[in-house]
C-alpha positions as CSV (number, residue, x, y, z in Angstrom):
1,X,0.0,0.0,0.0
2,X,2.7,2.0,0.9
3,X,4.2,1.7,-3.2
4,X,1.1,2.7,-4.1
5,X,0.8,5.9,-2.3
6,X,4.6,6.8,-3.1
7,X,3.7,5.8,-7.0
8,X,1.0,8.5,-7.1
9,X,3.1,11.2,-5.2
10,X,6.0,10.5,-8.2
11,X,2.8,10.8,-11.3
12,X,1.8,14.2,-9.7
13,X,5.1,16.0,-9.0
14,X,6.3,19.1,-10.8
15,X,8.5,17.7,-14.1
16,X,12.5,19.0,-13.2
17,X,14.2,20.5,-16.1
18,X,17.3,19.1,-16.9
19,X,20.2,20.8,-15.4
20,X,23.3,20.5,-17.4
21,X,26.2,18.1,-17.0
22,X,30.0,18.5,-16.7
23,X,30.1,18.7,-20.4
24,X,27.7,21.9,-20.6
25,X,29.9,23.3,-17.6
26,X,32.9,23.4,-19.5
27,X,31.2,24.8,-22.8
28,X,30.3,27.8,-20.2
29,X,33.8,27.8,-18.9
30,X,35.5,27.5,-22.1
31,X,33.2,30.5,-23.6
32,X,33.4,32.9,-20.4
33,X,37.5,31.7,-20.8
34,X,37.3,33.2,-24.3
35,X,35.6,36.6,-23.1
36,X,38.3,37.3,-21.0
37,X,41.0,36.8,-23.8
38,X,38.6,39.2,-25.7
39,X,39.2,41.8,-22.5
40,X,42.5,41.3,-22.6
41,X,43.1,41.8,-25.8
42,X,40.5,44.6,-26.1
43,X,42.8,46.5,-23.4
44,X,45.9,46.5,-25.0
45,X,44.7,47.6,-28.6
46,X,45.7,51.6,-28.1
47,X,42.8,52.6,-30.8
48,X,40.3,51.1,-28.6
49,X,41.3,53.6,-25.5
50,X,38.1,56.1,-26.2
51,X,35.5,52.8,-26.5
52,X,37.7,50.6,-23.5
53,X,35.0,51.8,-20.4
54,X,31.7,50.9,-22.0
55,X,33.8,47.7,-24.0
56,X,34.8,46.2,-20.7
57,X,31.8,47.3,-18.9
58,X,29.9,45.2,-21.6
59,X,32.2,42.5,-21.6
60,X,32.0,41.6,-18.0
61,X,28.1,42.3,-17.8
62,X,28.0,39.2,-20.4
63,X,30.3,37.5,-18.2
64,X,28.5,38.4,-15.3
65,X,24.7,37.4,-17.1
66,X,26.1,33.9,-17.7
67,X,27.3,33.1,-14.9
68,X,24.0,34.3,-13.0
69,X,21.9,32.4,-15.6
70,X,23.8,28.8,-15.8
71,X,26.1,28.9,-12.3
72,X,23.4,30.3,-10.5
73,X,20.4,28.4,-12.5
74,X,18.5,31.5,-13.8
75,X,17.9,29.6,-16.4
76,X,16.3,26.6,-15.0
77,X,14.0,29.0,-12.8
78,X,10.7,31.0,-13.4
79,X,11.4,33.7,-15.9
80,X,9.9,36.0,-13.6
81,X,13.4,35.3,-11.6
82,X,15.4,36.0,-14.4
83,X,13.8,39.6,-15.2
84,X,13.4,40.5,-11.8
85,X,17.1,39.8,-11.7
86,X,18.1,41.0,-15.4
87,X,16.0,44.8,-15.5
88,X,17.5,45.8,-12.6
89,X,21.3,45.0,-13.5
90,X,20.6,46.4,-16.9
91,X,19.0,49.6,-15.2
92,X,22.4,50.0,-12.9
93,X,24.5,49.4,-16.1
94,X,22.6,52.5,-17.9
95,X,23.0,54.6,-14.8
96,X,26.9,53.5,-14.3
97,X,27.5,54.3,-18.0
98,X,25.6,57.8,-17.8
99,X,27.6,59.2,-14.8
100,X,30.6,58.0,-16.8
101,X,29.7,59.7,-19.7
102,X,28.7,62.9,-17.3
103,X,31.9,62.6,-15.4
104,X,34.2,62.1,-18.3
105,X,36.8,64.6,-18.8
């Protein structure tokens, strides 16, 4: 009897997504790997010195999304989690890149 009930409990729980494997995690790691060769190499290309700021700033919000998205599991969650996590960041970003450009010499 016992089966039974634990046999019904397993037909009417939520469906998981599939989280990703070691194989996915390295594809992320190998890709946010590449991004920082791309910052690096960004930085030390002197015709690049009047774009570098909002460059980096982009670079490392990209970074920073997937991470939060696939590290964190963003991704696997609500979408309301992801927005209420998403507008705001992009918000600060737009309010760090105007008083840049307000402050800038």
């Amino acid at each position: 009897m016992a089966d039974h009930a634990h046999d019904q409990h397993d037909q009417h729980a939520p469906a998981e997504h599939g989280h990703p494997g070691a194989k996915e995690y390295v594809g992320i790691a190998v890709i946010l790997l590449l991004i920082t060769v791309v910052e690096v190499w960004v930085f030390y290309i002197p015709s690049m010195k009047h774009v570098l700021v909002p460059v980096l700033l982009s670079l490392s919000a990209l970074k920073f999304g997937i991470v939060a998205m696939w590290y964190m599991h963003l991704k696997f969650d609500h979408k309301l989690f992801s927005w209420l996590f998403v507008v705001p960041m992009a918000i600060a970003a737009l309010v760090v890149l105007a008083l840049i450009r307000l402050f800038a010499r």
